[in-house]
matplotlib code that plots the C-alpha trace (Angstrom):
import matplotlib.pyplot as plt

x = [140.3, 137.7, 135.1, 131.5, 130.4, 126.3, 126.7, 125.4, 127.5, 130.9, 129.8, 129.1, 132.3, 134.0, 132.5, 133.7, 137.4, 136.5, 135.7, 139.4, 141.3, 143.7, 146.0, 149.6, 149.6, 147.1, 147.5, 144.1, 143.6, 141.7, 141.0, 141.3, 137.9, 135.7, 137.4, 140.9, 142.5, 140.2, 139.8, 143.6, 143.9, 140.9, 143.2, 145.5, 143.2, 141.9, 145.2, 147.5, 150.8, 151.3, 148.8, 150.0, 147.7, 147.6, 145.6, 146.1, 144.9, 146.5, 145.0, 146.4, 144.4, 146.1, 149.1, 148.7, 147.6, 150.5, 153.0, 152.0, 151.7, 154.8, 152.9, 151.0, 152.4, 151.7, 152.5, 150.8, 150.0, 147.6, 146.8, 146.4, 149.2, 151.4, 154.9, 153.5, 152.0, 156.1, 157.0, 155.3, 157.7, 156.1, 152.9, 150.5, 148.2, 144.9, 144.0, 141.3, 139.3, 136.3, 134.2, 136.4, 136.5, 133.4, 135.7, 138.1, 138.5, 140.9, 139.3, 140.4, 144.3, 143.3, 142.1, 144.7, 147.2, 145.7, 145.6, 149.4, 150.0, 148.0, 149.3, 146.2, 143.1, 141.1, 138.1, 136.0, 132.4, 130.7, 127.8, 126.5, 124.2, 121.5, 121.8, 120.4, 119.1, 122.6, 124.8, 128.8, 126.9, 128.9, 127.3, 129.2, 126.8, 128.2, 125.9, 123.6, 119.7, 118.0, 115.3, 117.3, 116.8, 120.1, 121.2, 122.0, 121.6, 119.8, 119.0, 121.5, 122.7, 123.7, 126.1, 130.1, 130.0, 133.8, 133.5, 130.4, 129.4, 125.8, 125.9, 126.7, 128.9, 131.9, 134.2, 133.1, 130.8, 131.6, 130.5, 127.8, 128.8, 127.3, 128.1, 128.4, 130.8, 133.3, 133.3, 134.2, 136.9, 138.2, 138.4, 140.2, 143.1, 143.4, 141.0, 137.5, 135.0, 134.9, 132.6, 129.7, 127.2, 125.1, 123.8, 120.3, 119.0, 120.0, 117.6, 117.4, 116.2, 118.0, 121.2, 122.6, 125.8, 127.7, 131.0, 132.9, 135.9, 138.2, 140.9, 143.8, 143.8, 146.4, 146.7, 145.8, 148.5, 147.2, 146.7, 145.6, 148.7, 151.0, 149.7, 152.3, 150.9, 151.8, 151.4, 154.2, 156.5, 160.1, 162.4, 165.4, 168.6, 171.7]
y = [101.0, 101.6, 98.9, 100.4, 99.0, 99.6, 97.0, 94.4, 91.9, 93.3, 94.2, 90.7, 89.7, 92.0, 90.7, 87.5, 89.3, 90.7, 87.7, 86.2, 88.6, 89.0, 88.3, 89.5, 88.8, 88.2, 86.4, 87.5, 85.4, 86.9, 90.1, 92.3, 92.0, 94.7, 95.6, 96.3, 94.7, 96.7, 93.4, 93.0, 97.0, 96.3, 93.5, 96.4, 98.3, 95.3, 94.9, 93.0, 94.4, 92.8, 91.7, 89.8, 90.0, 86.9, 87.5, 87.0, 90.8, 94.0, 97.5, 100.9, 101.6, 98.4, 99.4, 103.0, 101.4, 99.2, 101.8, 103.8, 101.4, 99.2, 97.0, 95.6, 93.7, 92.1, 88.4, 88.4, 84.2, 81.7, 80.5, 77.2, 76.8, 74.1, 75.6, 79.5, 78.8, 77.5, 80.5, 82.1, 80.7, 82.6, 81.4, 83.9, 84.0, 84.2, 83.4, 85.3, 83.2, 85.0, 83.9, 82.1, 78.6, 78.4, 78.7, 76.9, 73.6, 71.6, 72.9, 70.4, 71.2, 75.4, 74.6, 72.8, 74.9, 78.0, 76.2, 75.3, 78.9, 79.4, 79.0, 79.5, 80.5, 80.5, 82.9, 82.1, 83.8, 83.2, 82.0, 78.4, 75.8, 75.1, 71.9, 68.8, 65.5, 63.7, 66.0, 67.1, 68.1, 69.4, 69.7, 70.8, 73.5, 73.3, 71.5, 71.0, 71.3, 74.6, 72.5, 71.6, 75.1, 75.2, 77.8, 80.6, 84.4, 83.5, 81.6, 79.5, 82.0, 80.9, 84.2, 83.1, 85.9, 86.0, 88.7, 88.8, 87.6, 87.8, 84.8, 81.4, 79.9, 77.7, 80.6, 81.6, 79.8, 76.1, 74.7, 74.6, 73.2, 72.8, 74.1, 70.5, 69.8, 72.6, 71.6, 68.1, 69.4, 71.7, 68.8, 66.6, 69.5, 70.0, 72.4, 73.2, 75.8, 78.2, 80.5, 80.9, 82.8, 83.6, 86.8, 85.7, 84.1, 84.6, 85.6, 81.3, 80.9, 77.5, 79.2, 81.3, 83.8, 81.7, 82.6, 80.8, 81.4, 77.8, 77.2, 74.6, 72.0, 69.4, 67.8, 64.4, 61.7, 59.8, 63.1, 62.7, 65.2, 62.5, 59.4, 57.4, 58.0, 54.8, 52.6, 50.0, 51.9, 51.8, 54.4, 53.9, 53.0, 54.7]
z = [220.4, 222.9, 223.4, 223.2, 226.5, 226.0, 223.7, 226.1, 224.1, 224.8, 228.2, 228.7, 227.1, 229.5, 232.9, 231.4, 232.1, 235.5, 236.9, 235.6, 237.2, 239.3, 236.0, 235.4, 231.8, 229.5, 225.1, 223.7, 220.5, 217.7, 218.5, 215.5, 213.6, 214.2, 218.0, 216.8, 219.6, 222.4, 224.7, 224.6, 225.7, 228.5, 229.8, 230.8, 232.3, 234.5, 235.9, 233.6, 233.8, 229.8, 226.7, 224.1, 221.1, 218.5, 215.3, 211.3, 210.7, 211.5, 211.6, 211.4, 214.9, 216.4, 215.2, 217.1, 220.0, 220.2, 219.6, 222.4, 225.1, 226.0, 228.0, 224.3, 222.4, 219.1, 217.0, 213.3, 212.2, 212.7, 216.0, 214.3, 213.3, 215.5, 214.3, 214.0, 217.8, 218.8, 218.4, 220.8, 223.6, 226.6, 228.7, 230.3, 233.1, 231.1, 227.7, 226.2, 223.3, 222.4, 218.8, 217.2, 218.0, 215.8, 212.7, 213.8, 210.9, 213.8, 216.6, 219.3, 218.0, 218.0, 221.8, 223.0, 221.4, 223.4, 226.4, 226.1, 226.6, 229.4, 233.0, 235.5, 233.4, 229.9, 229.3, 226.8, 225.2, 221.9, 220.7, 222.0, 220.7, 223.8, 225.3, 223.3, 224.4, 224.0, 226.0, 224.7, 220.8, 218.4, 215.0, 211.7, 209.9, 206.2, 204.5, 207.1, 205.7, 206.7, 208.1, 211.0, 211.7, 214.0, 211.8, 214.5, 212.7, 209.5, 206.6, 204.6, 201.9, 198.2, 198.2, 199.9, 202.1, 203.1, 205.8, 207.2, 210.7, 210.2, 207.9, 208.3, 205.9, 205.6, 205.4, 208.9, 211.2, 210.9, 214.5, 216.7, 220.0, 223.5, 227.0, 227.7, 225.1, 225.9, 229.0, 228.7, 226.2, 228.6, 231.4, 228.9, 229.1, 232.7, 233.6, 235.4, 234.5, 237.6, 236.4, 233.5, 232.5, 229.1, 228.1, 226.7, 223.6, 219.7, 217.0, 216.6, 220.2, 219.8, 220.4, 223.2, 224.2, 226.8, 228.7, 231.2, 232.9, 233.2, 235.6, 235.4, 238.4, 236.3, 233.0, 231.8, 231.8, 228.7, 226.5, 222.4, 222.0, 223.6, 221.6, 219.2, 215.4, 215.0, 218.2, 219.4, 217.0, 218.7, 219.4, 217.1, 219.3, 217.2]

ax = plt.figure().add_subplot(projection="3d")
ax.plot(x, y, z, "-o")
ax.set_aspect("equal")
plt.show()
């Protein structure tokens, strides 16, 4: 599908990509709603010589798209999922994560997850929460009181509106998370923003887009992902 570049969203969203490349090969995670897989296809046209797309939803158009160009290819879960995410055996150059770490329910587990995938680079662009007076904020909207007024698009809504973006609800916007915070996440994994840039204000002025392009310089020794669930627990010896 091809991305409506006046939209100064998606053009944002796809200087985010230019200034990641040189990439050979490129997983794009979640790219089905409402773009049909079109950042995974601009991937290819940047260079990438492969794009593997990772999304829960499949489209007729995607599924066109796909058949046409051998480079693209497709795997249908949930990028959640630990055992769904083995599966996908291959690393790539780039990961592309755009809106969807705000519904993500385990989001340090999605993150890491993505980043186990990735060999050199993540690029990342959603919606932010501006900085706050305690820096690395996170803040779980559902059930959050409208007088907080950190509610990014609009007011709280009574209505459980599955599918639309332009509310915020449990079923779809759950976090509201800092620059800060994202990039102390990202340095927990091994890797160093490079590169950022927002795209101006929301209708809340409290929020912001905000992109960055992250690169890996190592991995932490004493990672969450390596802990014992149960420490001193021994190894049995039969």
């Amino acid at each position: 599908m091809a991305l409506l570049e006046a939209d100064r969203i998606i053009r944002f969203k796809v200087d985010m990509l230019r200034a990641a490349m040189p990439a050979a090969s490129a997983v794009v995670f979640g790219d089905m709603f409402t773009v049909e897989g079109g950042f995974t296809e601009k991937c290819l046209e940047l260079g990438c010589e492969r794009a593997l797309l990772v999304d829960s939803l499949e489209t007729p158009n995607w599924q066109r798209s796909r058949l046409a160009d051998p480079r693209l290819d497709f795997y249908k879960g949930d990028f959640s999922d630990p055992l769904f995410m083995q599966s996908v055996r291959e690393s790539f150059s780039i990961s592309v994560v755009f809106d969807i770490l705000l519904h993500q329910p385990p989001l340090i587990s999605t993150l890491h997850l993505m980043l186990d995938k990735t060999l050199d680079a993540i690029v990342i662009a959603q919606p932010m929460l501006k900085e706050r007076a305690v820096a690395n904020s996170l803040v779980y909207l559902p059930g959050l009181p409208v007088e907080s007024g950190l509610y990014p698009l609009s007011e709280e809504s009574p209505i459980f509106r599955v599918f639309d973006v332009a509310q915020v609800n449990q079923s779809h916007w759950i976090w509201a998370m800092t620059p800060s915070f994202l990039r102390s996440a990202l340095a927990g994994e091994g890797f160093e923003i490079v590169h950022e840039d927002d795209a101006g204000d929301m209708e809340n002025p409290e929020w912001i887009w905000w992109g960055c392009v992250a690169r890996r310089v190592g991995g932490a020794e004493a990672h969450w992902s390596r802990t014992r669930p149960t420490p001193g627990l021994q190894e049995p010896t039969w």
